[in-house]
ROSE-4610 file (N, C-alpha, C; in Angstrom, 1 decimal, always signed):
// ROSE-4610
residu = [X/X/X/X/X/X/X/X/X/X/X/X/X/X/X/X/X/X/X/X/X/X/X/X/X/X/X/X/X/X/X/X/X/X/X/X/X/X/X/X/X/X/X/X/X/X/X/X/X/X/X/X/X/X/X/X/X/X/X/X/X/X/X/X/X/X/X/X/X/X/X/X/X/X/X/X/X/X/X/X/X/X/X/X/X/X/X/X/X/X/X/X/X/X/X/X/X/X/X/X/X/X/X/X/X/X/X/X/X/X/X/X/X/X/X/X/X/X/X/X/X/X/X/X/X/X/X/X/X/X/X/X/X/X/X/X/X/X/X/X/X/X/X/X/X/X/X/X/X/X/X/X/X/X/X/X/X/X/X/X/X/X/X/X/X/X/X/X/X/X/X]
num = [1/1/1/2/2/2/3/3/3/4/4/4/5/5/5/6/6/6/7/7/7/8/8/8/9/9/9/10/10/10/11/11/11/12/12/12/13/13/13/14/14/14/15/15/15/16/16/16/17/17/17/18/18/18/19/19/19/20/20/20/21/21/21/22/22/22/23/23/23/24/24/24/25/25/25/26/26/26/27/27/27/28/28/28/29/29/29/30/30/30/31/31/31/32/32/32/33/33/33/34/34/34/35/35/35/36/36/36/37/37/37/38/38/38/39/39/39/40/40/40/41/41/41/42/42/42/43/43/43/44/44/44/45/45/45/46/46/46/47/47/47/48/48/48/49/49/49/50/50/50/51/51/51/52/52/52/53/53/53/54/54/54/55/55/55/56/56/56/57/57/57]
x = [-19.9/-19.0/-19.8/-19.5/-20.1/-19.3/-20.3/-19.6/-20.4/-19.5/-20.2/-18.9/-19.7/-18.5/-17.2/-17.3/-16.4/-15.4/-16.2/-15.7/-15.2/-14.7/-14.5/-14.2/-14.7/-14.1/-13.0/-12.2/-11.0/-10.9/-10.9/-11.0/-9.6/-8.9/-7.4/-7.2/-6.0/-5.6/-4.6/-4.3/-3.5/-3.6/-3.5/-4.6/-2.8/-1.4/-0.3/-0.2/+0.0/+0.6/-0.6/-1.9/-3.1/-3.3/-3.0/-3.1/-2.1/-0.5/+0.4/+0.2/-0.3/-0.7/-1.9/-2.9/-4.1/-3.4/-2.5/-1.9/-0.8/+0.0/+0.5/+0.4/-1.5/-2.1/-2.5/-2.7/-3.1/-4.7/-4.9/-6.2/-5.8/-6.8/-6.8/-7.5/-6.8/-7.1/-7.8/-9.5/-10.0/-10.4/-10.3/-10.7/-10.2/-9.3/-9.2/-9.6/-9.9/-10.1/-9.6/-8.6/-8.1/-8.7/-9.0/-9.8/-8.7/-9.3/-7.6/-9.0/-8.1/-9.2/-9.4/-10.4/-11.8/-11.2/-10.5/-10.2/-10.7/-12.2/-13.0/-12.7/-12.8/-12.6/-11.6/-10.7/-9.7/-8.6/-7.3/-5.8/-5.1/-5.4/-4.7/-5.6/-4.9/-6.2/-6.8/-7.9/-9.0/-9.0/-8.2/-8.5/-9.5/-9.7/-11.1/-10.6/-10.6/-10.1/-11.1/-11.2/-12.0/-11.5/-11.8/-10.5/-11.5/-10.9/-11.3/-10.7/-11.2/-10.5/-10.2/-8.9/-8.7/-9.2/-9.0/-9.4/-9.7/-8.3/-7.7/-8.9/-8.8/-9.6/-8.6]
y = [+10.8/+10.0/+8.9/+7.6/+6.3/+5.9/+6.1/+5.7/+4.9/+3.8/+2.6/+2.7/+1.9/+2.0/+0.7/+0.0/-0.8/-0.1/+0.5/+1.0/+2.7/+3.4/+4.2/+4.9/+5.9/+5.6/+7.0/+7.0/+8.1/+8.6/+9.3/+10.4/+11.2/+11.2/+11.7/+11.9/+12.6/+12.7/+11.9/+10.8/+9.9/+9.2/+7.6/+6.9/+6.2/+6.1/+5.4/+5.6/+7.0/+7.4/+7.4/+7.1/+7.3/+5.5/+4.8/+3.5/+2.8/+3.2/+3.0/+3.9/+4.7/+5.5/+4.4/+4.2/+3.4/+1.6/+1.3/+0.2/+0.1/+0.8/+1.1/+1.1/+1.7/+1.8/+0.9/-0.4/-1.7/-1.6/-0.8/-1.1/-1.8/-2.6/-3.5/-2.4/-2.1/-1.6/-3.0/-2.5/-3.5/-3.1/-2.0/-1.6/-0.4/-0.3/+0.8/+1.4/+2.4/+3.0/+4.1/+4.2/+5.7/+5.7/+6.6/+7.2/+8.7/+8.3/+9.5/+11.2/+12.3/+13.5/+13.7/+14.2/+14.8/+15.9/+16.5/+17.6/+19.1/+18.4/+19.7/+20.2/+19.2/+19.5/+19.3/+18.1/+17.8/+17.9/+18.2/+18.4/+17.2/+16.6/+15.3/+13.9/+12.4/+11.7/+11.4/+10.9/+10.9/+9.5/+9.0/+7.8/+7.8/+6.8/+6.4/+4.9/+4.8/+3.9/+3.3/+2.4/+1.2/+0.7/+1.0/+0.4/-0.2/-0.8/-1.5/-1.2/-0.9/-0.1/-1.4/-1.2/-2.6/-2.3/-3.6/-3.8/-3.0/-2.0/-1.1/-0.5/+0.3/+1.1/+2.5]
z = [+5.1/+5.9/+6.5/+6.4/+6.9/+8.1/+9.2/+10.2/+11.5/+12.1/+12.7/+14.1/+15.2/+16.3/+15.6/+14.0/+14.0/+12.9/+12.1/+10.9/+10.7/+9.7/+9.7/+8.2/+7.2/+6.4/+6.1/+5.4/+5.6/+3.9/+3.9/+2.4/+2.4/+1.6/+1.6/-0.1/-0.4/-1.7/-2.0/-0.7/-1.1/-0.1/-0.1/+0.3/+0.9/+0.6/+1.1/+2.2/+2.7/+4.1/+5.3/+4.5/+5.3/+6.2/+4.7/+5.7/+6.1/+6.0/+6.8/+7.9/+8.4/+9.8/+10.3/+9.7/+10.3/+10.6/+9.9/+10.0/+11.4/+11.2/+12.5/+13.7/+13.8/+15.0/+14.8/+14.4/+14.9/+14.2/+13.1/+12.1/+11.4/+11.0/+9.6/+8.5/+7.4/+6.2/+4.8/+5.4/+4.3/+2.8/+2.6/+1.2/+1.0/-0.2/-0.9/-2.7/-2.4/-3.9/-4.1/-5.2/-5.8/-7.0/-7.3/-8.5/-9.2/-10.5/-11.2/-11.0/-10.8/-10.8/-12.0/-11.4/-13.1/-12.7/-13.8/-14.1/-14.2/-13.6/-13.7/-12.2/-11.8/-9.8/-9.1/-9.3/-9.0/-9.6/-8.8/-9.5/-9.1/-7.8/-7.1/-7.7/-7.8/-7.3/-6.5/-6.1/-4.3/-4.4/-2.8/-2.4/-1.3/-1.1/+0.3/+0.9/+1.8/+2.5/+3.5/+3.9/+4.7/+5.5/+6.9/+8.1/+9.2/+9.5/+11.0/+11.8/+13.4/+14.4/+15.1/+15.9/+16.6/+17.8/+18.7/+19.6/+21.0/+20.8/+22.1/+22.6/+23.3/+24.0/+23.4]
């Protein structure tokens, strides 16, 4: 997990509901990647998401 006081990154099996929640709170969602599962490990596909925390306290 890569983590900075600006950044944050969010690992989910589905990357929609994750950054309409981060968007809502007033993040900016700068990067996403879904990837399809390798069937050896995974049954879902794995997104990862790239957010910027706003300004708030």
């Amino acid at each position: 997990m890569f983590e900075s006081s600006a950044t944050r990154v969010v690992r989910a099996s589905t990357s929609c509901g994750v950054a309409d929640l981060l968007s809502r709170a007033g993040n900016t969602v700068t990067a996403r990647m879904v990837r399809e599962p390798d069937e050896r490990w995974d049954r879902v596909p794995q997104a990862y998401l790239l957010a910027t925390k706003s300004g708030r306290p």
